[in-house]
DSSP file (Angstrom, degrees, kcal/mol; ACC not computed):
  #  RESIDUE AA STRUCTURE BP1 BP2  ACC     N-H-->O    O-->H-N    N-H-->O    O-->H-N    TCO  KAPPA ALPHA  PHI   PSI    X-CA   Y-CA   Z-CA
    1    1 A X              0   0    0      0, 0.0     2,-0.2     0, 0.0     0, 0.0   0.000 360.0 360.0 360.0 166.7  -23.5  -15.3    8.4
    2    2 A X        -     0   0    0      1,-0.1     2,-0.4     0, 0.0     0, 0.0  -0.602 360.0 -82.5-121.6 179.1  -22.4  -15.4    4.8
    3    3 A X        -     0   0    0     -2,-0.2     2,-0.4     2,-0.0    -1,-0.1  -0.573  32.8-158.6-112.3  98.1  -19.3  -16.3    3.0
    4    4 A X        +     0   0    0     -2,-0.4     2,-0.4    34,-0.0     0, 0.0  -0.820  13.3 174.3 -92.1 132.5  -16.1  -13.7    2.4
    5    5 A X        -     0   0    0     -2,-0.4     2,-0.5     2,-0.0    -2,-0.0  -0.976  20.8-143.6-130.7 177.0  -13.8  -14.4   -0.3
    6    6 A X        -     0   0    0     -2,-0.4     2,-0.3     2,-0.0    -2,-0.0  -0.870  19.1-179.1-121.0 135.1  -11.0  -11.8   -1.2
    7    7 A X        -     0   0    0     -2,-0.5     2,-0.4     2,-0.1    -2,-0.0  -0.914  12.0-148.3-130.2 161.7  -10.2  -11.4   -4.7
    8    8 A X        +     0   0    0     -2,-0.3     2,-0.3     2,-0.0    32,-0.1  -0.775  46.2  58.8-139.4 111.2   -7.2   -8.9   -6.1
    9    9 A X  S    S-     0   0    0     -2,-0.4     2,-1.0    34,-0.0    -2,-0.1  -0.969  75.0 -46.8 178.5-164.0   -7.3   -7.4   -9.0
   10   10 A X        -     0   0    0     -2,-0.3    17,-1.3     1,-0.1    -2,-0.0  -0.582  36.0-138.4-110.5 147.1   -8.7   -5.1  -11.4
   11   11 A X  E     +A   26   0A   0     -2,-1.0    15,-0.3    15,-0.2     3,-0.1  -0.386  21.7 172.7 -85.0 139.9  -12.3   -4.9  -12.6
   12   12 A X  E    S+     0   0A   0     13,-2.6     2,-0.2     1,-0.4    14,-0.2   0.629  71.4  10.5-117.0 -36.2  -12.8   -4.4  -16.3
   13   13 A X  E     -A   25   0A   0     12,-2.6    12,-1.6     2,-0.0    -1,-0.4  -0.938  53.6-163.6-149.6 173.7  -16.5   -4.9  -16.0
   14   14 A X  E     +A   24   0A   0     10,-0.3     2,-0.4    -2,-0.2    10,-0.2  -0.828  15.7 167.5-162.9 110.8  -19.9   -5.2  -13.7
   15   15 A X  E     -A   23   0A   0      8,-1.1     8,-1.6    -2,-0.2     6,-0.1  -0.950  33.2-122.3-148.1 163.1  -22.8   -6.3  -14.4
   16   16 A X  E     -A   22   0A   0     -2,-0.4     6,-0.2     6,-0.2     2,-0.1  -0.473  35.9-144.2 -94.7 138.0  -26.4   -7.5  -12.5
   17   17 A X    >   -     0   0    0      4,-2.0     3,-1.1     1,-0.1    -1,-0.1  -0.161  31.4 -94.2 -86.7-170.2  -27.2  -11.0  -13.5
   18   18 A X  T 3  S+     0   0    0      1,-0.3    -1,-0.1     2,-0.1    -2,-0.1   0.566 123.5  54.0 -92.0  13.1  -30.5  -11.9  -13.9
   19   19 A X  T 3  S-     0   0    0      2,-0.1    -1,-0.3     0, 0.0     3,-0.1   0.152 120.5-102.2-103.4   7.8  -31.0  -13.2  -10.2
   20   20 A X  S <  S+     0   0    0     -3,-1.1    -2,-0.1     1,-0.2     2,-0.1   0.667  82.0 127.9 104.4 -21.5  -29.8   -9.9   -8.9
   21   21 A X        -     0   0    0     -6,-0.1    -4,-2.0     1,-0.0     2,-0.4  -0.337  64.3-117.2-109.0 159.4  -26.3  -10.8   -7.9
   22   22 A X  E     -A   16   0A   0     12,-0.6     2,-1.2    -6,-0.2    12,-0.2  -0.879  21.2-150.4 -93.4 124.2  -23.6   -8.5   -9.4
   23   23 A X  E     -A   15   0A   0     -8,-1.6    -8,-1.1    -2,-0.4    10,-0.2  -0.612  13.4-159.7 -97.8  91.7  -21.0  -10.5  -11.9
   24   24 A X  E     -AB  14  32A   0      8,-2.2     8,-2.5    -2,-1.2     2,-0.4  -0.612   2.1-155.4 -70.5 145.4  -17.4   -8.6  -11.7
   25   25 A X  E     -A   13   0A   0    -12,-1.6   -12,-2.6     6,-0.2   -13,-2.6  -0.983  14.6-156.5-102.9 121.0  -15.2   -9.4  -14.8
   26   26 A X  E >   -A   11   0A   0      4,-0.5     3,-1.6    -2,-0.4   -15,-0.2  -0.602  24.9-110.6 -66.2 153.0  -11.6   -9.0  -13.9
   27   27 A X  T 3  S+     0   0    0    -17,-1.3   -16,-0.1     1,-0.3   -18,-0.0   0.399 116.6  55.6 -94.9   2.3   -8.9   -8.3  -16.0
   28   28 A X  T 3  S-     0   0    0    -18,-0.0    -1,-0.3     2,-0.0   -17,-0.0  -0.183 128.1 -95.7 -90.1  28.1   -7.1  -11.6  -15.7
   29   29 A X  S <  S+     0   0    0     -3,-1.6    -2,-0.2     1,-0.2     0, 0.0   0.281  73.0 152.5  81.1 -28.4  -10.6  -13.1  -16.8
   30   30 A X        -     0   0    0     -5,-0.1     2,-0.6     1,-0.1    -4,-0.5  -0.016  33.8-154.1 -21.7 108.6  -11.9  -13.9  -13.6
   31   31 A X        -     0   0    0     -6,-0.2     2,-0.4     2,-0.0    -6,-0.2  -0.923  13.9-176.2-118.2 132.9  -15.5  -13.9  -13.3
   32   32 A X  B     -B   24   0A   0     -8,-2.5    -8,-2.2    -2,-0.6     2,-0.4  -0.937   6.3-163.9-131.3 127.6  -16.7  -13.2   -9.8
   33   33 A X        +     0   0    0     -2,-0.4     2,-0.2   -10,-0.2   -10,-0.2  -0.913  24.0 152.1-113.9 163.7  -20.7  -13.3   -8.6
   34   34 A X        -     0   0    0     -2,-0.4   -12,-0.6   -12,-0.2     3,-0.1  -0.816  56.0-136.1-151.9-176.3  -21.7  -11.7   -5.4
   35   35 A X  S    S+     0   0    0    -14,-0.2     2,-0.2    -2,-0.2    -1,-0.1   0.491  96.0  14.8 -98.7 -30.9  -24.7  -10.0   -3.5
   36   36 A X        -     0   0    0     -3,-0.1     2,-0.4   -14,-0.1    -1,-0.2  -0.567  53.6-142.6-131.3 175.6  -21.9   -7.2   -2.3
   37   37 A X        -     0   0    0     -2,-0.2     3,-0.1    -3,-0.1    -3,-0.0  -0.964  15.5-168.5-128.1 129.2  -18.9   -5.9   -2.7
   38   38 A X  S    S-     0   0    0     -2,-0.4     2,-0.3     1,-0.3   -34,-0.0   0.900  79.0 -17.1 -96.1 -49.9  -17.5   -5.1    0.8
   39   39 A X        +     0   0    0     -3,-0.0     2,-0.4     2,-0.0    -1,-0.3  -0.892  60.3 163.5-159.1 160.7  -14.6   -3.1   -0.6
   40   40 A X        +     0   0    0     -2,-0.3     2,-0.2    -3,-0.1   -32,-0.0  -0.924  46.5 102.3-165.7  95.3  -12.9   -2.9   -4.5
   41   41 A X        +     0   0    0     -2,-0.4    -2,-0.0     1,-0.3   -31,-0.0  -0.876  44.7  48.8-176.2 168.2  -10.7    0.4   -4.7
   42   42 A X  S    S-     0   0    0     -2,-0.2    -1,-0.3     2,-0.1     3,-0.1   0.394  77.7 -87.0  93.1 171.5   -7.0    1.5   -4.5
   43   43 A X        -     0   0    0      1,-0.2     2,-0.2   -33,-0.0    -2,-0.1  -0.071  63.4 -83.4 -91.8-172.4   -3.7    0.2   -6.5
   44   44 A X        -     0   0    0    -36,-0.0     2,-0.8     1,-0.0    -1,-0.2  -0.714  54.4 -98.6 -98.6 162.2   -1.9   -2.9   -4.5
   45   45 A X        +     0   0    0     -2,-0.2     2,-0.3    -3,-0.1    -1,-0.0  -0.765  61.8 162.5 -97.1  94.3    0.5   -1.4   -1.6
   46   46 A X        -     0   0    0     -2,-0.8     2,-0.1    22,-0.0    22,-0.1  -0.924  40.3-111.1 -87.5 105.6    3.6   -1.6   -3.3
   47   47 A X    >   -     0   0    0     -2,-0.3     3,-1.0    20,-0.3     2,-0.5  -0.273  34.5-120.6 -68.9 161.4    7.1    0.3   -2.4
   48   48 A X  T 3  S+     0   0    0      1,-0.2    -1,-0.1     2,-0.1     5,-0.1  -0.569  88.8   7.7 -78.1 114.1    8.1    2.9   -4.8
   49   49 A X  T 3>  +     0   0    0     -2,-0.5     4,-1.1     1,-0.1    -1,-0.2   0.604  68.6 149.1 116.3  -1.5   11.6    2.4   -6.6
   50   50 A X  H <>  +     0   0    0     -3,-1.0     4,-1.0     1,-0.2    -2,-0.1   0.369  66.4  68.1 -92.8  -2.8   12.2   -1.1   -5.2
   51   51 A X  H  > S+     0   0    0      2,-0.1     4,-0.6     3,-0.1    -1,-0.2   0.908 124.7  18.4 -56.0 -78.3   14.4   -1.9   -9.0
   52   52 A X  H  > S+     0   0    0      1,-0.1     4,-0.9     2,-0.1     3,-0.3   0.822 116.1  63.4 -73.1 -22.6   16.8    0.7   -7.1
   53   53 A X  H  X S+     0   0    0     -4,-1.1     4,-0.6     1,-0.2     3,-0.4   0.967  93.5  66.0 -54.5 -59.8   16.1    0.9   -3.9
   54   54 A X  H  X S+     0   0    0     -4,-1.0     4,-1.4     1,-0.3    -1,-0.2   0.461  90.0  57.1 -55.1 -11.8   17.1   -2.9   -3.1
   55   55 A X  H  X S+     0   0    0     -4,-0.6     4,-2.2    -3,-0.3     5,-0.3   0.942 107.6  54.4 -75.5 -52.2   20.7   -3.2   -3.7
   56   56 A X  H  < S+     0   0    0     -4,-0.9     4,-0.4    -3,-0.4    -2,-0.2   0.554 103.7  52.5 -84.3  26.8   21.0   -0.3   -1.2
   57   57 A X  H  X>S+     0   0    0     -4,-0.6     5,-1.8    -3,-0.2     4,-1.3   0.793 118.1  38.2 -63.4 -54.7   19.0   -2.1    1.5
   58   58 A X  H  <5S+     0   0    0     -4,-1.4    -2,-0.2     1,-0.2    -3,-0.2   0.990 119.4  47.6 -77.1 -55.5   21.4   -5.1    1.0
   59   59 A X  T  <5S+     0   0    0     -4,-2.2    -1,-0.2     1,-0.2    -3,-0.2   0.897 124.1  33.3 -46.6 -56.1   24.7   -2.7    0.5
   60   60 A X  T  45S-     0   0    0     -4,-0.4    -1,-0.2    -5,-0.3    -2,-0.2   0.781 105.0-124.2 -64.9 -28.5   23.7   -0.4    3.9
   61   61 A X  T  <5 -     0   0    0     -4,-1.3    -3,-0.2     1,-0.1    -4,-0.1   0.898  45.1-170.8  80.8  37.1   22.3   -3.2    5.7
   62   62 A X      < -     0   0    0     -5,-1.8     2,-0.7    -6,-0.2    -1,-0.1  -0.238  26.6-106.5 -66.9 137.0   18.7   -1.1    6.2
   63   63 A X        -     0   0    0     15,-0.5     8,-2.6     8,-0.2     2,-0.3  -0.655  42.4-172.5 -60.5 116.5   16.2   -2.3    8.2
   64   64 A X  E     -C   70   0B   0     -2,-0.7     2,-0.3     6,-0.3     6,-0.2  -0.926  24.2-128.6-133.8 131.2   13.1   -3.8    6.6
   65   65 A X  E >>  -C   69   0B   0      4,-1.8     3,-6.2    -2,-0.3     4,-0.5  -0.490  45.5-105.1 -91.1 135.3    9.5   -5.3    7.4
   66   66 A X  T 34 S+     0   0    0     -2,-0.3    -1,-0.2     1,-0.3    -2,-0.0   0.830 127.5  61.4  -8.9 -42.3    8.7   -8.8    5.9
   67   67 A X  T 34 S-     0   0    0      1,-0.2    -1,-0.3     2,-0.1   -20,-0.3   0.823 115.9-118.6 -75.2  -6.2    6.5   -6.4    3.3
   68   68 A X  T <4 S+     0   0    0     -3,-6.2     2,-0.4     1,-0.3    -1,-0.2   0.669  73.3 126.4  90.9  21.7    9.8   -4.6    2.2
   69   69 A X  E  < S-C   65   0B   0     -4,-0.5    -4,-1.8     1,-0.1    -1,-0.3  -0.807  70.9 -84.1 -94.0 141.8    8.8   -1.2    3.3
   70   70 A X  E     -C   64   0B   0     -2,-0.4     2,-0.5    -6,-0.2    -6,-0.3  -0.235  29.3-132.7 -27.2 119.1   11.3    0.6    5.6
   71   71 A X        +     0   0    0     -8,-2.6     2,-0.3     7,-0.1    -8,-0.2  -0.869  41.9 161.6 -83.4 114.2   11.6    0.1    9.7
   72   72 A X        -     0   0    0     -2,-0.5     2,-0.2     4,-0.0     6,-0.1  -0.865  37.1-127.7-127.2 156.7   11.8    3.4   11.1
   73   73 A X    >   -     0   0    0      4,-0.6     3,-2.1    -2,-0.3     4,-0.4  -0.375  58.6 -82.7 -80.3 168.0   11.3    5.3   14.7
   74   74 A X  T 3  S+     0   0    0      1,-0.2    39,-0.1    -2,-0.2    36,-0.0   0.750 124.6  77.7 -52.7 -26.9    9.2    8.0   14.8
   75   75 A X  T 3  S-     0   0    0      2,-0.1    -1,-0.2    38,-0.1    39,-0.1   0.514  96.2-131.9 -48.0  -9.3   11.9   10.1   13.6
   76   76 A X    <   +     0   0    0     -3,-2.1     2,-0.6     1,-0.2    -2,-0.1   0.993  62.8 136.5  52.1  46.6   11.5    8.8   10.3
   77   77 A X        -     0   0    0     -4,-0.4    -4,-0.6     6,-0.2    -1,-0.2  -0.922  31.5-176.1-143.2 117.2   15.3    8.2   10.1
   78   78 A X  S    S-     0   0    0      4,-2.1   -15,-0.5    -2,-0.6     2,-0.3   0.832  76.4  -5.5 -90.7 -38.7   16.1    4.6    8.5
   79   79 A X  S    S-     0   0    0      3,-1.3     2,-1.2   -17,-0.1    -1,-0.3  -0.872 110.7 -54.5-147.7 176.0   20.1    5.0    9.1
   80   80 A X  S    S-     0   0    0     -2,-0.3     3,-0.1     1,-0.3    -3,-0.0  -0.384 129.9  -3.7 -57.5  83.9   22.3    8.0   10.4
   81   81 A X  S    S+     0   0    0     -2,-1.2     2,-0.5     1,-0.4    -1,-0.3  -0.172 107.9 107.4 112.9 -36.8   21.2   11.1    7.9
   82   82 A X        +     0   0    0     -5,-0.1    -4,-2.1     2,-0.0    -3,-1.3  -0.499  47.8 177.8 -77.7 113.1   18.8    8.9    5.6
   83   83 A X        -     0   0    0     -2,-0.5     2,-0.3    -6,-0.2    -6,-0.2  -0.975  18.2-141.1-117.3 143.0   15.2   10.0    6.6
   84   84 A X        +     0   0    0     -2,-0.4     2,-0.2     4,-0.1    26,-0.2  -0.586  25.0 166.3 -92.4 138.0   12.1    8.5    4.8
   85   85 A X    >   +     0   0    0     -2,-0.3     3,-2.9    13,-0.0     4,-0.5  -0.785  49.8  20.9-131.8-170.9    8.9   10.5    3.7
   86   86 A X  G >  S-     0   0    0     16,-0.3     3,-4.4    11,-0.3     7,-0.1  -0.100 130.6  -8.4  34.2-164.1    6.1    9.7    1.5
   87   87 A X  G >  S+     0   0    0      1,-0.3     3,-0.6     2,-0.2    -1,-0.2   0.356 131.3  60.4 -62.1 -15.0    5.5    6.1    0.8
   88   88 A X  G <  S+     0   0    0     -3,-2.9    -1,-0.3     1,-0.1     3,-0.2   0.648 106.8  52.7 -68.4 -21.7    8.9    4.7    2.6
   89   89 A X  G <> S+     0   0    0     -3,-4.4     4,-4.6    -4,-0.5     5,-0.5   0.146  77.3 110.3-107.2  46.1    7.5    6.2    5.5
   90   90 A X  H <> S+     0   0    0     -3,-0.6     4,-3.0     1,-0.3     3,-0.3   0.988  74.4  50.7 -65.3 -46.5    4.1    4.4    5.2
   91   91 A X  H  4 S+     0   0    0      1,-0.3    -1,-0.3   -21,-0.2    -2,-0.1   0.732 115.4  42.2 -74.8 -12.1    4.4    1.9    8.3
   92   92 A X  H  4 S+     0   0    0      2,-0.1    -1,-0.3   -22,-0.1    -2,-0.2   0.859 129.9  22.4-102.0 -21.5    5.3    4.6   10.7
   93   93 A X  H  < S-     0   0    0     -4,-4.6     2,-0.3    -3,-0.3    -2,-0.2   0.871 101.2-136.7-101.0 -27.6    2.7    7.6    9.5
   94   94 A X     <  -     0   0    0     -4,-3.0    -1,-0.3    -5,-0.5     4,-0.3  -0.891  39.2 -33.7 134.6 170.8    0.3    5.6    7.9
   95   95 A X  S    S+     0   0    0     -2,-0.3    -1,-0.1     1,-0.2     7,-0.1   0.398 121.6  69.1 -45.1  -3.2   -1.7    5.8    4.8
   96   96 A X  S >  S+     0   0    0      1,-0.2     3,-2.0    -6,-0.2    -1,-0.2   0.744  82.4  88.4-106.2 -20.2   -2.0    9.2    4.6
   97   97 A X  T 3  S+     0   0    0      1,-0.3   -11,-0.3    -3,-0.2     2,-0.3   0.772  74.3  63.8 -28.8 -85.0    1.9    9.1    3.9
   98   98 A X  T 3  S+     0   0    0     -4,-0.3    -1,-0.3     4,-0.1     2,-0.2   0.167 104.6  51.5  -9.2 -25.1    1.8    8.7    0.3
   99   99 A X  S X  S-     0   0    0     -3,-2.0     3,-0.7    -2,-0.3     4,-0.4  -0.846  98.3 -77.6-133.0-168.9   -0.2   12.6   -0.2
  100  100 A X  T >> S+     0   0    0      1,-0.3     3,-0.8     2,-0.2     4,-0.7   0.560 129.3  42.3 -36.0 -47.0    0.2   15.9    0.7
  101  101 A X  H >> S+     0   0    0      1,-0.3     4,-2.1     2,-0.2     3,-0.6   0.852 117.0  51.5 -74.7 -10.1   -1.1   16.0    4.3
  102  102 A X  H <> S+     0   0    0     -3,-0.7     4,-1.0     2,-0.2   -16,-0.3   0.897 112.0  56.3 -77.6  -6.7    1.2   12.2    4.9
  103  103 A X  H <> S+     0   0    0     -3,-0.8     4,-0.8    -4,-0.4    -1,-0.2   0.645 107.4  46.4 -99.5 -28.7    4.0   14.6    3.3
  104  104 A X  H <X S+     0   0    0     -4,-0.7     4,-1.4    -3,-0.6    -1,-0.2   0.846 108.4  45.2-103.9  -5.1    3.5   16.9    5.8
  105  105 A X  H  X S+     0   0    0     -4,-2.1     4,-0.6     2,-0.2    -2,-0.2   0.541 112.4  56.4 -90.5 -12.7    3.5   15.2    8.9
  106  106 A X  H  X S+     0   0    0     -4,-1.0     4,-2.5    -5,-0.3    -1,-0.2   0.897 108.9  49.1 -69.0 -48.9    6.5   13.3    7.5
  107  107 A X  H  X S+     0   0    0     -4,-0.8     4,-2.5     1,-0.2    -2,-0.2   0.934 112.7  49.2 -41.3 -67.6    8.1   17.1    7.1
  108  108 A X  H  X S+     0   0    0     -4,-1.4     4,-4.3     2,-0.2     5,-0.3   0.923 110.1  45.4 -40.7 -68.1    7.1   17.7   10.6
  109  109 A X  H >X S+     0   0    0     -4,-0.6     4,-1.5    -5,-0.2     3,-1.1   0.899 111.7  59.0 -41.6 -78.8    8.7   14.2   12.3
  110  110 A X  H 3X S+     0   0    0     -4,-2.5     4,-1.6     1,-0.3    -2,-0.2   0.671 115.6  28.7 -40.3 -61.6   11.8   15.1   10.2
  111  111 A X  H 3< S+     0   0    0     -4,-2.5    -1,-0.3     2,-0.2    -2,-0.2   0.871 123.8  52.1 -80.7 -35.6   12.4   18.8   11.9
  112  112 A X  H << S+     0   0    0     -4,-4.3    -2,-0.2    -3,-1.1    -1,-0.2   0.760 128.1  20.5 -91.6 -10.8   10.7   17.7   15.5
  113  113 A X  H  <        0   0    0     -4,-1.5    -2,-0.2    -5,-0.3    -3,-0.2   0.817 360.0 360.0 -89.1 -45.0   12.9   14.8   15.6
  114  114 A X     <        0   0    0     -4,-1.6    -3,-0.1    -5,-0.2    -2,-0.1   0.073 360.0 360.0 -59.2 360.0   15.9   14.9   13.6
């Protein structure tokens, strides 16, 4: 078996050395050689708003997962009357949270619980 390493960030360039290997240039300078790339896509998973959001975490006393995303039931309801959709409600729907269809299945939770 071969060797994984995990890199993060974003690629500014790619290009095939002369053995074959692909050489990524990253935008912090980085130079990375490989045979593969197993995967290199999507922004880092960040919550949305978190300048404003966090004082009223600490002021309401919301619940929160180590990563700072909201703990909700399947109701998608974070305190009494606050319900989360879209990217607050990633760790209970999912990825798919964040576009239209995660937007509707948030919609959906909201009316079949709430």
């Amino acid at each position: 078996m071969g060797r994984l390493d995990i890199h993060t960030g974003c690629i500014q360039e790619i290009r095939e050395d002369t053995d074959g290997k692909m050489l990524l240039f990253t935008e912090n300078e980085e130079k990375l050689k490989g045979s593969s790339i197993m995967l290199a896509t999507g922004p880092a998973i960040a919550m949305p708003g978190k300048e404003w959001l966090d004082p009223v975490i600490k002021q309401m006393n919301l619940p929160c997962a180590p990563c700072g995303f909201p703990i909700v039931p399947k109701s998608l309801e974070w305190k009494n009357g606050l319900f989360v959709a879209g990217a607050l409600a990633e760790l209970e729907i999912g990825p798919v949270s964040r576009n239209i269809a995660g937007a509707r299945k948030a919609a959906e939770r909201i009316l079949r619980y709430g």
